[in-house]
N, C-alpha and C positions, 0 to 999 in steps of 0.2 A: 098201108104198107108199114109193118109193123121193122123196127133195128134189126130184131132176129133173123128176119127173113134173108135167107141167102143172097138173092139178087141184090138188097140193099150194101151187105158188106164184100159185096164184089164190087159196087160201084163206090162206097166212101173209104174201101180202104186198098184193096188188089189193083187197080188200076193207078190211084196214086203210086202206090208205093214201087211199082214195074217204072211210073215215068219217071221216078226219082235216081234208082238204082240209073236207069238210062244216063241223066245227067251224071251222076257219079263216074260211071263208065265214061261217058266224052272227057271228064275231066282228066281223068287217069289216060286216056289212050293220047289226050294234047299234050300232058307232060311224058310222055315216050316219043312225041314227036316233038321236041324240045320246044314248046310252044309254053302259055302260058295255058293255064285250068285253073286258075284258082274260082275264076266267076262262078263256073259252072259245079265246079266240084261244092263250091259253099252254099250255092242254091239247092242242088240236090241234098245236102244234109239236111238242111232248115228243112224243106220238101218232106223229109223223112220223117223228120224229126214232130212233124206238123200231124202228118198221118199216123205215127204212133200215140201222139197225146190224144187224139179224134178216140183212136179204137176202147183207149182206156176212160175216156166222157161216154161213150155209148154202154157203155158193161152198167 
């Protein structure tokens, strides 16, 4: 299974990067419900942020 291959950058990088946006989103919808988000919002960037340096080590 070679990096190129489709299926491999649907699983080390699309799937990340949809469960990250997700955690971003919880955070953002806890601070409209005057709650706290910051956990979650800062794990989904780190999350993001994780998955973007992956895409640019596999190039």
């Amino acid at each position: 299974m070679s990096t190129a291959d489709p299926s491999m950058l649907y699983i080390t990088l699309v799937l990340p990067a949809l469960f990250s946006l997700s955690m971003i989103f919880e955070g953002v919808h806890k601070f409209m419900e005057k709650q706290s988000g910051w956990v979650p919002m800062i794990m989904g960037i780190i999350f993001l942020l994780v998955t973007i340096t992956s895409y640019f080590m596999f190039q």
